[in-house]
PAVODO-61935 format. One record per residue: x, y, z of N, C-alpha, C in turn. Coordinates in steps of 0.001 Angstrom, whole numbers, plus 500000, padded with zeros to 6 digits. Example, Ala and Ser with C-alpha at 12.3 -4.5 7.8 and 13.67 -1.06 7.14 Angstrom:
% residues 2
513190494310507800512300495500507800513200496700507800;512850497750507080513670498940507140512900500030507870;
% end
This chain:
% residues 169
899223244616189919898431245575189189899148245881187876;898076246378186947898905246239185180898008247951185006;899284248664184271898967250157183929899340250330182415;898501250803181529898448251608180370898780252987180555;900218253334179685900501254667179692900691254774178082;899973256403177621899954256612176291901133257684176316;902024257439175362903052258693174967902710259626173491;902823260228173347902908261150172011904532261859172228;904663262276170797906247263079170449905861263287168604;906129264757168752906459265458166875907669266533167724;908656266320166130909232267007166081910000267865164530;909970268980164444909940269640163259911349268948162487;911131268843161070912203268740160072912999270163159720;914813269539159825915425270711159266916471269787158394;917127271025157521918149270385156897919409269988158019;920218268332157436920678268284158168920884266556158372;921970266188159068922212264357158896922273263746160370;921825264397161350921802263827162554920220263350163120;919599262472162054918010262092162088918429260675162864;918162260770164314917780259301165244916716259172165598;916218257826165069915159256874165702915257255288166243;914234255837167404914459254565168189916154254003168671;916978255400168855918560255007168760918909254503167607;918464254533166355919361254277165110919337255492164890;920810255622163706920886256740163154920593256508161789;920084257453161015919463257756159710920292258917159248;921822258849158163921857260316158038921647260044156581;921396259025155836920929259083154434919584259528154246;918701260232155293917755260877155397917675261821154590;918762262439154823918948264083154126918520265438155485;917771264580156461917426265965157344917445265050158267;917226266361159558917259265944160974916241266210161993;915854266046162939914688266536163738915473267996164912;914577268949164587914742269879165435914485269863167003;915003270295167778915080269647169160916204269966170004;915862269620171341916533270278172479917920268981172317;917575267960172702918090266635172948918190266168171174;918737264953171268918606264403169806916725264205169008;916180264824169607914463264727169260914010263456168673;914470262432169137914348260980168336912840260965169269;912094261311168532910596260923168456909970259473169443;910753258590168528910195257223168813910366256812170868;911886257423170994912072257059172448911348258288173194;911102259227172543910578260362173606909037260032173985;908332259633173145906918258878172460907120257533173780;908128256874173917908213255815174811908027256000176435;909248257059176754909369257829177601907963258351178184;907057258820177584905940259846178178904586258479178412;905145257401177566903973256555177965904448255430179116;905751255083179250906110254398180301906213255794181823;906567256989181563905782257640182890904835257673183255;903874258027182462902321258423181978901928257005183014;902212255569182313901991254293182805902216254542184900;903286254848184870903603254390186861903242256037187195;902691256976186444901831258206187015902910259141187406;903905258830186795905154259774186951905397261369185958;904387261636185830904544263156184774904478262405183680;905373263474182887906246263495181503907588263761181404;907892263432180152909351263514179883909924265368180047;908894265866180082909596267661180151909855267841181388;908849266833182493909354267037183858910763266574184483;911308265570183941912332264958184173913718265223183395;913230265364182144914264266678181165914062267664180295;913850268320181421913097270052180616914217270699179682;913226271291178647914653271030177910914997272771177779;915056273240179147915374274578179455916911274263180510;917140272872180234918638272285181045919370272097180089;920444272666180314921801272898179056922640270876179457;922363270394179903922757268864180578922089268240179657;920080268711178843919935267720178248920096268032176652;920958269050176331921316269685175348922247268105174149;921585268121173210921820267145172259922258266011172781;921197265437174173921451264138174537921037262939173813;921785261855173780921279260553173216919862260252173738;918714260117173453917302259363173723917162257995174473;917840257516173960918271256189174518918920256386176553;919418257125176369919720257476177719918796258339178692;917626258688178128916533259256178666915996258032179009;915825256719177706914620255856178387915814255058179550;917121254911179364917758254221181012917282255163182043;917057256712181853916949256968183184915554256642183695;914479256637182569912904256323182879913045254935183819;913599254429182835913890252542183627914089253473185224;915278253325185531915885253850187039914509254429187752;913526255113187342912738256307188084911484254944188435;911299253806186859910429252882187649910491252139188734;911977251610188629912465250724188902912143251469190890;912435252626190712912368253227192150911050253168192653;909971253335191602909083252793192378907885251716192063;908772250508191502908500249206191919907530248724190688;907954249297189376906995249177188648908172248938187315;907422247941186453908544246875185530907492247107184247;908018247521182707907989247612181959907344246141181472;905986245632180734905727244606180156905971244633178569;905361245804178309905173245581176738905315246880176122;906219247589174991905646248670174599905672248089173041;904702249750172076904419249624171037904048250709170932;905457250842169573905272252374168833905334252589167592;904336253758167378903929253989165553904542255341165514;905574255210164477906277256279163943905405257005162601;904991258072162734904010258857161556905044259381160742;905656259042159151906709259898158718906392259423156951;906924260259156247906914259881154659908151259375154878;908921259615155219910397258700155115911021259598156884;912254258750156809912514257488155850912127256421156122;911822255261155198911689253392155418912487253310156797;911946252636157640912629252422158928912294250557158813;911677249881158023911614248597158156912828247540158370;913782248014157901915095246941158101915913247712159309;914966248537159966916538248970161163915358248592162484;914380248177161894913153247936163101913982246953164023;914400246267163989914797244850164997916005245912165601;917032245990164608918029247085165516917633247673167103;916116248674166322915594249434166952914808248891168386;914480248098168233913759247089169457914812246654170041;916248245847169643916551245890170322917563246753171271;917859247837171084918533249249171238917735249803172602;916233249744172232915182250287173361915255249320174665;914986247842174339914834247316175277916447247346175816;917659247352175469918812246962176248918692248394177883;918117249983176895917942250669177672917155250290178884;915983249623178523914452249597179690915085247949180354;916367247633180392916067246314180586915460245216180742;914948245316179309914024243711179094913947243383177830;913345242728176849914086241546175604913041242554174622;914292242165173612913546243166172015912303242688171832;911590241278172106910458240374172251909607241522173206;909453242512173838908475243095174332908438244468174014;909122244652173057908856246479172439908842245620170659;907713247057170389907487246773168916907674248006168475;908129248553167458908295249496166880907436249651165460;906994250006164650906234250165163092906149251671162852;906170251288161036905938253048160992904623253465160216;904465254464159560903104253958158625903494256192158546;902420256286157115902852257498156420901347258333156718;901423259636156341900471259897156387899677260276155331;899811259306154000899234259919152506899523261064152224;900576261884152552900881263317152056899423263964152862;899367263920153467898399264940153896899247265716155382;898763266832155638899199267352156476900756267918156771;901382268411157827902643268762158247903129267582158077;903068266556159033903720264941158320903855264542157230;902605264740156518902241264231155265903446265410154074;903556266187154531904367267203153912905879267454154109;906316266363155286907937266354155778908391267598156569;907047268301156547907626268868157828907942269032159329;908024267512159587908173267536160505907865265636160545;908149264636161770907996263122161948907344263291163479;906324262422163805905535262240165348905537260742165674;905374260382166893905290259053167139904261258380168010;903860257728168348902883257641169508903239256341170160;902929256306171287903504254878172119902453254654173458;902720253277173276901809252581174508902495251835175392;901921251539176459903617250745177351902773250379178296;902696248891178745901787248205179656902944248269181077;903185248415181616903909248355183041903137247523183852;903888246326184773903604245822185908903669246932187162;902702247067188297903109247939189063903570246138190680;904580246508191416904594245158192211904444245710193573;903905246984193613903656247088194819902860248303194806;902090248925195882900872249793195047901620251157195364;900865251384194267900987253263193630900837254334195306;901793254699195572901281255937196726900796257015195878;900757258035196764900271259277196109901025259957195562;901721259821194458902496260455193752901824261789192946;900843261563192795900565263202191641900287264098193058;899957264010194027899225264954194878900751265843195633;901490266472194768902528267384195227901904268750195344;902694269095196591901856270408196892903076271514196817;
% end
């Protein structure tokens, strides 16, 4: 069986040089994303669509960020633990693809970096995550730098069938 999970992630702009995406760092940015964890958009955006995909919540369920543990954690180590939570139940990452919404910064030459950074986490080849960014014509909070969002899609193999996981009582 093959599952579509959609992720979304925004997170507000502040001054500041600790701006990660997709596990690269950006501090010639000039600013940083506001946030519990390192707020790197792109993997949190990954995260909610590879759960979303094997029907596992979201990323607030697994690191609420009312836990001082996920206090300025690396992103990248959120999507190893997503891997671990599929992997438990029997369901393998095929393909993801994510659109970063931002006026800056240019993320085009750290894109391959970035793919492959994600996949070493989800264990499987920079060849099945895509990363792109695209602006929002100055329109809006994005469009205005206040703030970068991401959105993500993530095809998962499931290899053995789905129990009843949402029906917690």
């Amino acid at each position: 069986m093959i599952r579509i999970g959609l992720g979304y992630d925004v997170h507000q702009t502040m001054p500041g040089k600790k701006l990660r995406l997709g596990g690269v760092a950006f501090p010639q940015a000039g600013f940083q994303l506001r946030g519990h964890s390192d707020a790197d958009v792109i993997c949190h955006a990954i995260c909610d669509a590879l759960l979303g995909a094997a029907g596992l919540g979201d990323i607030g369920r697994l690191f609420p960020n009312t836990s001082q543990r996920q206090r300025n954690r690396n992103s990248l180590e959120f999507l190893a633990e997503v891997k671990k939570q599929l992997d438990r139940h029997h369901c393998s990452p095929s393909n993801i693809d994510c659109m970063l919404l931002a006026e800056a910064p240019k993320i085009s030459r750290q894109v391959p970096v970035m793919c492959r950074r994600i996949a070493r986490a989800l264990g499987i080849k920079a060849e099945q995550v895509s990363v792109k960014a695209t602006t929002n014509e100055g329109l809006g909070a994005i469009g205005r730098n206040e703030g970068l969002a991401a959105y993500a899609v993530a095809l998962i193999e499931v290899l053995t069938p789905i129990k009843k996981r949402n029906a917690r009582k």
